[in-house]
C-alpha positions, 0 to 999 in steps of 0.5 A: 826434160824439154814437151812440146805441146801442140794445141789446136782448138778452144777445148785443147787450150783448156784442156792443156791449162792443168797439163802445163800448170803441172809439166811446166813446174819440172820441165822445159816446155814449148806450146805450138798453135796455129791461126784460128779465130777461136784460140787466139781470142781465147788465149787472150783471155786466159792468158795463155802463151802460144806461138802461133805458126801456120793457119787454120785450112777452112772448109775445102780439102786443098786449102786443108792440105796446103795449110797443113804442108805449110805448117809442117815445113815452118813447125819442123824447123822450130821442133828441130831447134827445140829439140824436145824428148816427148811431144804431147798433142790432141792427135794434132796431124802435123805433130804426129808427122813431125814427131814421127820424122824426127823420132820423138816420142809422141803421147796423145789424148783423143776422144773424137774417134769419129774425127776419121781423117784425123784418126787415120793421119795420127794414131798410125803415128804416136806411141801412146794414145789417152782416152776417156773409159767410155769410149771402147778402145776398138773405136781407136784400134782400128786406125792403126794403133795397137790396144796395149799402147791405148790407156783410159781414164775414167773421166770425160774431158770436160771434167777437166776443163770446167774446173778452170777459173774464170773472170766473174767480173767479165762483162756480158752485154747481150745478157739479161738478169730479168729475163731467162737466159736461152744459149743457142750454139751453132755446129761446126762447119769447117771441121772434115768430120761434119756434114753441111746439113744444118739441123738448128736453123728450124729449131732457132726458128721455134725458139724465137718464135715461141720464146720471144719474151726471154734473151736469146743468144746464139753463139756463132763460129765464123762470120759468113755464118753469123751473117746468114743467122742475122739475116735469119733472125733480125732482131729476134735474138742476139747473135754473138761470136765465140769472145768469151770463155764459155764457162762464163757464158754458161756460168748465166746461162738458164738453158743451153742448146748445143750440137752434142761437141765441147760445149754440150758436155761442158755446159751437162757436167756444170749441171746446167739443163742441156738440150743436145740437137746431136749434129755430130753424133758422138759417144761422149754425148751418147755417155752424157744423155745415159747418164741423164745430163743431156736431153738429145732431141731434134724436134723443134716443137720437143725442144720448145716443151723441153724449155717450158717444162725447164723453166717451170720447174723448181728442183735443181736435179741436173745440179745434184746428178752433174755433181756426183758424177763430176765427183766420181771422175779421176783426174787425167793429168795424173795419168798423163804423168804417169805415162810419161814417167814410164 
């Protein structure tokens, strides 16, 4: 059987790595990507072998669409020589019409149903939809898609993506063994889904300000942003772009405070303690904080007491929690299988 797998972001990537390890033993497979600063360093890092065709479309509508026209036209021609039977993808907009137009069935797995603009290009679209059995399959439904052709997992996909292994010799420069390690990710900014609204420049302001003495180290997306948070904090913290694998940034990392996406649910299941400013309110971070692996808080000065009360502490109760939960979770990739097999 000859898969496309059509792969957009950082998490897709990770997320895709056991999919492919699995598929790619039987069957022919063909993985599409597009221009984006972010997965092709990571893909580099994981070695990891995808033809790049079109670009990401920024911050503003048109040049979304323009980006997306384009794409379409140059991925068609590809698909139509590849000719696979199935496509998988992570409601990718220009997979769900491809494979609509050429007929191919189409299987994806989701578990942003607040990304609305994708929603409604997508689940209209696609034959079978994978979701995690946290988020209710209404929040899915309501853009199109019939709830018997919806199939939940009991797992969160981050239960996926820490499992991968990583380079432990990889060089971190702006670490620092003697001191506390405080990890600062920045919201998205381009996604359609997001406000402009930024809720971390007050709480970096407090950090650096009442955590002087320990290694700061904010993880940017995009230069324009990272040159706004250098003029911001100057020499107070180290301002890093996204080179890395994360798992390796969190695997020294002695707090992570991030905006309640990928990293956030990644770094709570690894057991690490996990402070969630919530800039994109979403119902996997809501799953996390119930389950006590997340502390969601937007007050600076909360934030900083949180700290210091991390930083005093002995037990190793995040650990333990994020263990037994991860333990608890069943593998997606089995039901992704299962569902092409049928």
């Amino acid at each position: 059987m000859k898969i496309w797998i059509d792969i957009l972001t950082p998490k897709q990537l990770l997320f895709s790595e056991p999919i492919i390890e699995k598929l790619g033993r039987k069957h022919e497979l063909l993985c599409t990507s597009r221009e984006y600063e972010e997965v092709s360093k990571l893909a580099k890092i994981r070695d990891f072998n995808l033809i790049f065709v079109g670009k990401h479309g920024g911050g503003d509508k048109k040049t979304k669409l323009n980006a997306s026209i384009d794409r379409m036209k140059k991925l068609s021609k590809i698909i139509m020589t590849f000719s696979p039977d199935i496509v998988i993808s992570f409601c990718s907009p220009e997979a769900a019409r491809i494979s609509f137009g050429l007929g191919i069935k189409h299987i994806a797995f989701c578990d942003s149903p607040h990304a609305n603009a994708v929603m409604r290009l997508t689940l209209p679209l696609i034959q079978k939809l994978l979701i995690p059995a946290a988020i209710p399959k209404k929040e899915f439904s309501r853009y199109g898609i019939d709830k018997k052709n919806i199939i939940s997992y009991k797992a969160i996909d981050a239960s996926v993506t820490i499992k991968r292994m990583i380079n432990q010799k990889a060089v971190l420069p702006f670490y620092n063994n003697k001191q506390k390690n405080i990890l600062i990710r920045v919201e998205e900014e381009e996604a359609s889904y997001t406000s402009k609204s930024s809720r971390i420049i007050p709480i970096i302001k407090k950090i650096i300000n009442d955590y002087s003495n320990e290694n700061i180290v904010i993880l940017g997306r995009y230069t324009k942003q990272i040159q706004n948070l250098q003029k911001l904090v100057g020499r107070k913290a180290k301002i890093v772009k996204m080179s890395f694998d994360g798992k390796h940034l969190l695997n020294n990392t002695d707090i992570f405070i991030g905006s309640g996406g990928t990293m956030t649910a990644e770094s709570a299941l690894m057991g690490i303690p996990t402070i969630s400013y919530n800039a994109v309110p979403n119902i996997i971070e809501d799953f996390l904080v119930k389950k006590y692996l997340i502390k969601r808080e937007t007050n600076p000065i909360k934030i900083s007491n949180y700290i210091m009360r991390v930083f005093q502490s002995k037990n190793n109760l995040n650990q333990k929690r994020a263990k037994r939960i991860v333990g608890n979770m069943e593998d997606p990739i089995q039901k992704l299988i299962k569902v092409i097999k049928e």
